[in-house]
C-alpha positions, 0 to 999 in steps of 0.5 A, a space after each residue: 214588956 210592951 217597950 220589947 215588943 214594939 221594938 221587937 215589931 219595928 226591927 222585924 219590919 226593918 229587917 224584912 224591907 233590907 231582906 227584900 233588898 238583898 234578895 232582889 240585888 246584884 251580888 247580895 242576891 247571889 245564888 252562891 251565898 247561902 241563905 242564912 248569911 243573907 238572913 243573918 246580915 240583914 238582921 245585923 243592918 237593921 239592928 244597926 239602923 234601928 239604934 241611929 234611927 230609932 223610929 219610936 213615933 210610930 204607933 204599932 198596932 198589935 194586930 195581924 193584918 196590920 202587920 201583914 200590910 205594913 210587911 208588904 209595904 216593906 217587901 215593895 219597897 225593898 224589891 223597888 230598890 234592890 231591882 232598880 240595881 239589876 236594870 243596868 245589868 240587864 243593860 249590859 247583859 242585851 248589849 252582850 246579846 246584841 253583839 252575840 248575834 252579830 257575831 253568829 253566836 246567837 246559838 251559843 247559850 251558857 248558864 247565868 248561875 246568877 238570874 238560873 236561866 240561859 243566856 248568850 256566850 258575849 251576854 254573859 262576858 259583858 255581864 260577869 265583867 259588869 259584877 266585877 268593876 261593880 264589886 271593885 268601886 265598893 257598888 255593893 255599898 250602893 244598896 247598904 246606903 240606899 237602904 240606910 237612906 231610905 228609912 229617912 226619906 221613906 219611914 216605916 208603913 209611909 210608903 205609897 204608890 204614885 205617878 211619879 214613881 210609876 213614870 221614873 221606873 219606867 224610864 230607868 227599865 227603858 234605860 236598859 235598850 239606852 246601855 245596851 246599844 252605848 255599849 254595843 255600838 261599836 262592834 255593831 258598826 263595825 259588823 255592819 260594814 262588814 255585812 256591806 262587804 258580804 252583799 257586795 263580795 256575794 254579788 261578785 262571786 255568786 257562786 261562793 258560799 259568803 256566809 258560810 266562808 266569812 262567819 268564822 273570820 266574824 268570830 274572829 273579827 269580834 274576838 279582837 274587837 272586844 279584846 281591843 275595847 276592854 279598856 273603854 268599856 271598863 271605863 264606860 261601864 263603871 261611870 255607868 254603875 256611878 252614875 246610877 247611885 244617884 239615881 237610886 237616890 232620887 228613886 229613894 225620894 220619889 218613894 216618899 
């Protein structure tokens, strides 16, 4: 009965760090999946987990604050992993914004059925086609992996806060405003040139309402830019989400 209840107890606390993962994640965290198959498939992940790890050398105490403090390590560590994903989607969600707001279409907002909140037209665009290219190069396996990686380096109750963590999520939140303008950047050249051409067609004609004349030919403009560009930012944004598998990884080891 004691070997069932310690397993029972180490399975638990597998099942709430994969939980907190999935909860917190691209695609798993979908307002559209129900929450019982997250549930349910977080419970199968870590059955599987539990049989190929099998973290029997840990002492499990039969105590209710030491089990309410091991589930906050494991609710921390799967929230920091599940999270980390979402910053290169916040990266081309402000690179979107950006863009919107160059094009006038900064009033535009639509609903991110997603995060549930408001965002702008071309954010959202960018955003939904980010998801897709993640889905499509199997990116939802990312956070299966890590996970899976994370009970070797990070083991159960193992967990602690340290410099090193603290200093690496802060340079990946700040990698957000690095993809927003490598994304944006060329539509922002292009609008700034022709902002110039507003200036100096303004100064020709003062009596002609620019702004008012050029903002429908900007929509336009930027409709055909993005329609031009969809090649490269397909290619840019999946090199993006590849290269962040590996840097989930050291942000697993740096956990540890």
């Amino acid at each position: 009965m004691n070997i069932l209840v310690t397993d029972f107890v180490l399975v638990l606390l597998i099942f709430i760090r994969i939980l907190s993962a999935f909860v917190s994640a691209p695609i798993f965290g979908h307002a559209s999946i129900p929450s019982q198959v997250k549930v349910f498939l977080s419970f199968v992940i870590a059955y599987i987990i539990f049989s190929v790890t099998s973290p029997a050398n840990i002492a499990v105490d039969f105590n209710v604050w030491w089990l309410f403090f091991m589930a906050i390590k494991e609710i921390v560590v799967g929230l920091i992993i599940g999270f980390s994903i979402n910053l290169v989607f916040y990266g081309f969600n402000f690179a979107g914004t950006f863009i919107g707001f160059d094009m006038g279409l900064a009033m535009a907002q639509v609903m991110n059925p997603v995060e549930e909140t408001d965002g702008n037209v071309i954010g959202e665009i960018i955003y939904f086609l980010a998801l897709m290219i993640f889905f499509i190069i199997n990116g939802h396996q990312y956070v299966i992996r890590a996970l899976a990686f994370s009970f070797q380096v990070v083991p159960l109750g193992e967990f602690q806060l340290n410099e090193s963590l603290f200093n690496l999520i802060v340079n990946y939140s700040g990698m957000v405003f690095v993809i927003a303008v490598k994304i944006a950047a060329p539509i922002l050249v292009s609008f700034f040139l022709i902002h110039i051409a507003e200036g100096i067609l303004a100064r020709m004609i003062p009596q002609m309402q620019v702004f008012f004349v050029t903002q429908p030919l900007k929509i336009g403009i930027g409709l055909v830019l993005l329609a031009t560009l969809v090649p490269v930012y397909f290619y840019v944004i999946k090199n993006l989400l590849q290269d962040f598998e590996n840097k989930l990884y050291t942000l697993v080891r740096t956990m540890a």
